[in-house]
N, C-alpha and C positions, 0 to 999 in steps of 0.2 A: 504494500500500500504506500504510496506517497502521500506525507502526512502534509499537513497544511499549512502553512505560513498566513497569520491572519494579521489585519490590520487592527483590530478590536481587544483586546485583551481580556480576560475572564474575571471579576469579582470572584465570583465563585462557579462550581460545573453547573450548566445548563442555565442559565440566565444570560442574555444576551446585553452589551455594553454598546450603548448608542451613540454617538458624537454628539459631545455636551453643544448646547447650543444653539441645536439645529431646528428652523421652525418647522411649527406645525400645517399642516393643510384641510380644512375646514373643508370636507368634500358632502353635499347634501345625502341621505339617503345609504350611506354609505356606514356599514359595523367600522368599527374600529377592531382590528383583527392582530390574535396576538406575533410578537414578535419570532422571527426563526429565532433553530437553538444558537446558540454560542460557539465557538470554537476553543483550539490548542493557543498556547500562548501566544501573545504577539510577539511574530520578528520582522514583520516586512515595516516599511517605513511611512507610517501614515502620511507623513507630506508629500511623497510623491504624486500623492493622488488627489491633492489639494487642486478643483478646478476655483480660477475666477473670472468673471464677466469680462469678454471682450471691448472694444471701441464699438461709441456709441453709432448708430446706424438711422438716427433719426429725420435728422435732417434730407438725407438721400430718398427717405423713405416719405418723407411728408411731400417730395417734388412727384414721386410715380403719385401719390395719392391726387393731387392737383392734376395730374395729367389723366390718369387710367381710370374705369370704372371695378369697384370690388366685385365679386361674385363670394356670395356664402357657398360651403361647401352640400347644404341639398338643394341648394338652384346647378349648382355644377354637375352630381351625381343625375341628375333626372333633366339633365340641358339637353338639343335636341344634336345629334352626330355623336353619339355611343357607341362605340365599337359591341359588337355580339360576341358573347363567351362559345369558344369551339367545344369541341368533343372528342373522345376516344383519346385523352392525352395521356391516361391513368396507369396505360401498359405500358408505352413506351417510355413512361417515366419510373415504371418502377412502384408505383405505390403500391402500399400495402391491400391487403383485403380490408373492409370495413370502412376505408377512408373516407372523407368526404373532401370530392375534387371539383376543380374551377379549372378550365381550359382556355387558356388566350384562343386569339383568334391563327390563322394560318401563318399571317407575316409574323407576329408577334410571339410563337410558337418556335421559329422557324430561324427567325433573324439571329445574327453572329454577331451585329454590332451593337445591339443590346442586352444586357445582362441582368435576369433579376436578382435581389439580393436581400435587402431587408423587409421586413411583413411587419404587419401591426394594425389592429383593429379599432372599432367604435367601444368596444369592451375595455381596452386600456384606458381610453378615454375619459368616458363617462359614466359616471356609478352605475346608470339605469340601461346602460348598452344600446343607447339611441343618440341619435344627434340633433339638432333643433330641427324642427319638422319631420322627425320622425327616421331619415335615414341610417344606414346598417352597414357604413363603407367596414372595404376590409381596403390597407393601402399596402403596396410592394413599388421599393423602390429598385429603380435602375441605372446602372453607367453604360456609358458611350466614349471611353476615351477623351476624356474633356467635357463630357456632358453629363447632367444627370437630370431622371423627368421621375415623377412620383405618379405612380396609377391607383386611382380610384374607383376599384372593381362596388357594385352597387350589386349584393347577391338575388336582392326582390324582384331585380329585373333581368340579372342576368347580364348585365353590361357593365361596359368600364371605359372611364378614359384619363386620358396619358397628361400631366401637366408637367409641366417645364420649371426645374425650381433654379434660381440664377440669384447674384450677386449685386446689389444697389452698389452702383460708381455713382459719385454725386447725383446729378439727374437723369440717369441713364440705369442699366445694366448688364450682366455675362455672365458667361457662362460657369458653371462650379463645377473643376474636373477634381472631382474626390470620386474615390470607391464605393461610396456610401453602403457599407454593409451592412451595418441596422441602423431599423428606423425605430421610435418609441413615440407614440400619440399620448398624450395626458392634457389634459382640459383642452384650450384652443392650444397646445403649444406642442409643435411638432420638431422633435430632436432627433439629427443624420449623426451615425458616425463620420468624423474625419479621424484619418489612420493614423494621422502626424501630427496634429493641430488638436485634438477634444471632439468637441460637438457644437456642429452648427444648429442654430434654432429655427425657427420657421413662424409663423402666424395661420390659425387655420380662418383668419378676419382676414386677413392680408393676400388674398390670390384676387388678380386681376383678369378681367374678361377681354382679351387684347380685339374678340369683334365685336366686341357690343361698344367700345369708346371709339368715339371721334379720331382720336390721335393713335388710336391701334392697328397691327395689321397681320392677319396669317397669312402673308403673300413671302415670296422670295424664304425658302425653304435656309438658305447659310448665313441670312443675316440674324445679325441679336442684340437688342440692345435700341438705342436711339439710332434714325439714321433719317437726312432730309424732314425734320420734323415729325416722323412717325416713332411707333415700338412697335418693333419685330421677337420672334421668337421661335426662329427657325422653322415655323410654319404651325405651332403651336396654335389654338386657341389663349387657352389659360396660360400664365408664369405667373409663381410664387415666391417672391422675392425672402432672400434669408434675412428677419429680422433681428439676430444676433449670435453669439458665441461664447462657449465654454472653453478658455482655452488652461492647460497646467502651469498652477503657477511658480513652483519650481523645478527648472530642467526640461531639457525637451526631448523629443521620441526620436527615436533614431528608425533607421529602416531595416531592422530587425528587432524580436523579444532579446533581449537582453538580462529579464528577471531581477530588475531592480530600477529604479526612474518611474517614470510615466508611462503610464501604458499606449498599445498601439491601441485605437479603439476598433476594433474589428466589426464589432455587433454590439449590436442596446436590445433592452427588453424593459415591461414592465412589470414592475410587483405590488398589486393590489391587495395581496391577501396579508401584508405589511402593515402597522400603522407607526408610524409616518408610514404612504405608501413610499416602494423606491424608484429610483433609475438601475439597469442592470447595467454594466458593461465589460466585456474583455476579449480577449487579445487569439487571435488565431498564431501559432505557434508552427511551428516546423518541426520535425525529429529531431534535429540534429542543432536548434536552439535550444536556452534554458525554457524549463519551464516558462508556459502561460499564466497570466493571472484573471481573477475575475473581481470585480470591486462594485459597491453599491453605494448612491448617496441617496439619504432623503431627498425627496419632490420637494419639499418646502424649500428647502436651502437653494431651489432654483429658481423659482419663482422673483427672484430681485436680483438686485444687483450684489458688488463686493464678489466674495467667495463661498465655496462650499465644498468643507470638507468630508472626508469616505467617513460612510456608518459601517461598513462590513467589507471582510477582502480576505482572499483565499489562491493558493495557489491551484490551477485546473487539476481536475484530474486524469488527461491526458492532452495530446495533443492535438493538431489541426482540429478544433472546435470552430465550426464555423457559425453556432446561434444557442442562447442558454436560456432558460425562464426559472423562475423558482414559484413555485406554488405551494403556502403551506408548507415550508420549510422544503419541500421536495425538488431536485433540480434537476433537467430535463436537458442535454446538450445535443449538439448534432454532429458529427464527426463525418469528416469527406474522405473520401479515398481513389482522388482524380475520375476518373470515368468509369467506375464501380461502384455498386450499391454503398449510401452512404451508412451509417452506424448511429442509432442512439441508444445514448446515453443515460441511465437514472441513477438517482444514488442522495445521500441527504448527507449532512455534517455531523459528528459526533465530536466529542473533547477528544479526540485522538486523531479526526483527521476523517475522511470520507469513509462510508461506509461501504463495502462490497458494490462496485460497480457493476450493475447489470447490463446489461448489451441485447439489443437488435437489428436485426437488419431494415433498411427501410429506402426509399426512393434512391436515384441519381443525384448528386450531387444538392442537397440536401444545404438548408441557407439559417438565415433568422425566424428566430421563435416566437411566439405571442400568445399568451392562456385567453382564450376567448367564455371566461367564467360563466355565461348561461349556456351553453353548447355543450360544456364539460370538453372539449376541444383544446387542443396545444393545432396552432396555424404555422407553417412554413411552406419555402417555395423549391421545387429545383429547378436550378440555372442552367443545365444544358440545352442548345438550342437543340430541339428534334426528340429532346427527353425531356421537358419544360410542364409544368404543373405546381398548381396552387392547391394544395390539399392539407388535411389536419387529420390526428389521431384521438383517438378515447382518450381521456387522463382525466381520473378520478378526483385527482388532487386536486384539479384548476375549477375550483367555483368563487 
């Protein structure tokens, strides 16, 4: 067993040690649910994982607002040019028996220049697993080598469509070439991993209708950004401009795990069944790196400005982990194995370190996780074009 390196330290066994300090978040309708167990002593180094608030982004952001019209996210979800969910994707991908699967359509199935990667529901979101006016997204994000678009699959209809999330430059904006490998929804605030930088943030008030404004335009497919008086987005409808950043405030990421510094941020996840609820996030690893880490901060400590130090942190319990959730102290990982069936994960913490990791076989290449609590559902995607599928398994834990 590979014992665990936590960032928390024990008062005593089985009581879990919180980050003095950290606020609370006031969510309606919502238990207050008790804390996971505790861990082995601490030896990793709590500051490393000390995020605080990037440069502010207001001003950039008040000139799109002056220029572009907003779209709420269920005017967007039920807007008219929805892509249709395909079919028969569930064998070529590998999924399990029992699952419950969402098919892109042919291109989007199929294409090499997009990748999907992080998942995340209406469930992480929102205590009551609805959004204002009633919608049920589930979102998967994607890169393009310099790009990255956020899809907003709508399951009641059975459709989905693709937004463009980009970067406010003064009165303008571009493109965001990050990996984004998890994504995590909690209230309107939607949080990308960046691998080397933290996490960028988002606004789910803040996406723009580039054909419903005056000054918009889905014409010309490579432009982005202002250009001749218009906004472009590479043939986009909607862009979702990032309204701010987490970044570490001592030390930076280098381009390997390392096992000690800042972590790479691989994948985010939510944990509802938490109070404070958290942010998940950690680090996709190599064989032949040090160990992975995985680290938690309370949602409150993000919600403003300053900083926000880790409430819990652990070293993986193996490696190439490409997506994690904890539910009820139980945690659920997803392990890749290039173009072979992917591997998960389960297993809980004990004061000695992980407990007996059980193992399954499960999809192609296999991504971010997301506990979809009324479903009884853990959500993930896989990324191989030709073996591509949005599908979720049973997991008792996740309510």
């Amino acid at each position: 067993m590979i014992m665990q390196r936590t960032v928390i330290g024990l008062r005593r066994p089985g009581v879990a040690v919180l980050a003095a300090g950290a606020a609370l978040v006031a969510v309606p309708g919502v238990a207050h649910a008790s804390a996971v167990p505790a861990q082995a002593p601490a030896d990793l180094n709590p500051s490393d994982f000390v995020l605080r608030r990037g440069p502010d982004r207001s001003a950039s952001l008040r000139a799109l607002d002056r220029a572009l019209d907003r779209s709420g996210v269920n005017a967007l979800i039920n807007s008219s040019g929805q892509r249709k969910m395909g079919r028969g994707c569930a064998r070529a991908a590998g999924v399990p028996a029992h699952s419950v699967v969402y098919c892109f359509n042919r291109t989007d199935s199929t294409t090499r220049s997009w990748v999907p990667q992080g998942v995340t529901t209406v469930s992480d979101a929102a205590g009551g697993e609805r959004w204002a006016g009633g919608g049920r997204p589930i979102l998967v994000s994607w890169h393009d080598s310099g790009k990255v678009r956020l899809t907003f699959v709508n399951p009641d209809r059975r459709t989905y469509r693709h937004v463009l999330l980009v970067e406010p430059k003064q009165n303008s904006y571009t493109d965001i070439g990050i990996h984004a490998g998890g994504i995590a929804w909690y209230g309107n605030k939607l949080y990308v991993a960046d691998t080397r930088h933290g996490v960028r943030e988002f606004d789910m008030r803040q996406i723009y209708d580039l054909a419903k404004s005056k000054r918009g335009s889905t014409a010309h497919s490579s432009w982005v950004g202002l250009h001749h008086g218009k906004y472009y987005g590479h043939g986009f409808r909607y862009v979702m401009p990032q309204t701010g950043n987490w970044e570490f405030a001592n030390g930076k990421v280098r381009g390997k795990c390392r096992g000690t510094g800042p972590i790479r941020m691989s994948w985010l996840s939510i944990d509802r069944t938490t109070w404070p609820h958290s942010l998940v996030a950690g680090e996709y690893c190599r064989p032949n790196w040090p160990q992975g880490r995985v680290v938690t901060w309370n949602l409150g400590a993000l919600s403003g400005g300053g900083t926000a130090r880790p409430s819990w942190g652990a070293e993986l319990p193996a490696d190439k982990i490409q997506g994690a959730v904890r539910t009820h102290g139980r945690w659920w990982f997803t392990q890749s194995h290039g173009h072979k069936h992917g591997t998960l994960l389960t297993t809980y913490p004990t004061s000695r370190g992980w407990a007996k990791v059980k193992r399954s076989t499960i999809s192609y290449g296999p991504e971010d996780l997301s506990c979809y609590r009324g479903q009884h559902r853990i959500w993930t995607v896989a990324e191989h074009a030709g073996r591509r599928a949005l599908w979720s398994f049973r997991a008792n834990s996740c309510h």
